[in-house]
C-alpha positions as CSV (number, residue, x, y, z in Angstrom):
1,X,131.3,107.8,-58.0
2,X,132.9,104.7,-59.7
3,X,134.9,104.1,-63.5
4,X,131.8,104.3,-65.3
5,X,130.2,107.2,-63.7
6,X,133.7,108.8,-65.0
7,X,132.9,107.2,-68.3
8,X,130.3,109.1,-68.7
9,X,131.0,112.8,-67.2
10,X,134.1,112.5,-70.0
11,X,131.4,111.5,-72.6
12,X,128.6,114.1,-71.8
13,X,131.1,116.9,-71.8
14,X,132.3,115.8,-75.0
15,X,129.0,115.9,-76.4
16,X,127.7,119.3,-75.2
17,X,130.8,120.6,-76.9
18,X,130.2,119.1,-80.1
19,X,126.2,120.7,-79.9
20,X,127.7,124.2,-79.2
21,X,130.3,123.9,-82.0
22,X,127.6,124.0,-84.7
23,X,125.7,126.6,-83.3
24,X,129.0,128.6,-83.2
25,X,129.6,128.3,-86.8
26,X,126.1,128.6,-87.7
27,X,125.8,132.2,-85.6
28,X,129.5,133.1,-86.9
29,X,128.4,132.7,-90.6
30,X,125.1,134.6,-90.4
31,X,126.8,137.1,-88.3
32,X,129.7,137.5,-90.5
33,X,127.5,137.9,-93.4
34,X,125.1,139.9,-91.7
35,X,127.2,142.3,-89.6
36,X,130.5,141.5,-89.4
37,X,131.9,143.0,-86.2
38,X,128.6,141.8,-83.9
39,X,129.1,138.2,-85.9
40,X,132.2,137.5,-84.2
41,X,131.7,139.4,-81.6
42,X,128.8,136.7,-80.1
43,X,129.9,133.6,-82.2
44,X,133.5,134.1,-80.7
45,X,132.5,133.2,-77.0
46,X,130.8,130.0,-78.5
47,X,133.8,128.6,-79.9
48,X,136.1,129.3,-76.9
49,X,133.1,127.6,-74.8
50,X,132.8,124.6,-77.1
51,X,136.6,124.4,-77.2
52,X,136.5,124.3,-73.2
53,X,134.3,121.1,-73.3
54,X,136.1,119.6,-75.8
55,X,139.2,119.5,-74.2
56,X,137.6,119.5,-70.4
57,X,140.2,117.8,-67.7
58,X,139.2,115.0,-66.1
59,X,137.7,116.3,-62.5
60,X,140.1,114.8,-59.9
61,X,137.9,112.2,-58.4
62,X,137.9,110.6,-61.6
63,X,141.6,110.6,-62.2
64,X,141.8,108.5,-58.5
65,X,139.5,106.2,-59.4
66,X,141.0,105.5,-62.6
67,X,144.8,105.4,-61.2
68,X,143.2,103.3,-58.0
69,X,142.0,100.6,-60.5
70,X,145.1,100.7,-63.4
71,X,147.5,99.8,-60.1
């Protein structure tokens, strides 16, 4: 694994949160219209999923590499 193998594991899990996010909004609006309780019942998993790829921590190999080339 080197820097831009990092590069992108940050940058693929950034984008497979910002695809969920949409979807999570989409099902919680036709949900919430639809039938409230079940709407936010299944959209709600969605957003804390999206929110866990959004904000994903680096995985530690990554953090070596990157403090092994800054120093």
């Amino acid at each position: 694994m080197n820097k831009s193998d990092c590069q992108s594991e940050k940058i693929s899990s950034r984008t497979v949160g910002l695809l969920i996010l949409p979807l999570a909004l989409l099902l919680g609006a036709v949900g919430f219209v639809i039938v409230p309780v079940l709407g936010v019942f299944f959209a709600l998993p969605l957003f804390v999923l999206s929110g866990m790829f959004l904000v994903a921590p680096e995985s530690k190999v990554c953090k070596l590499i990157l403090r092994k080339s800054d120093a």
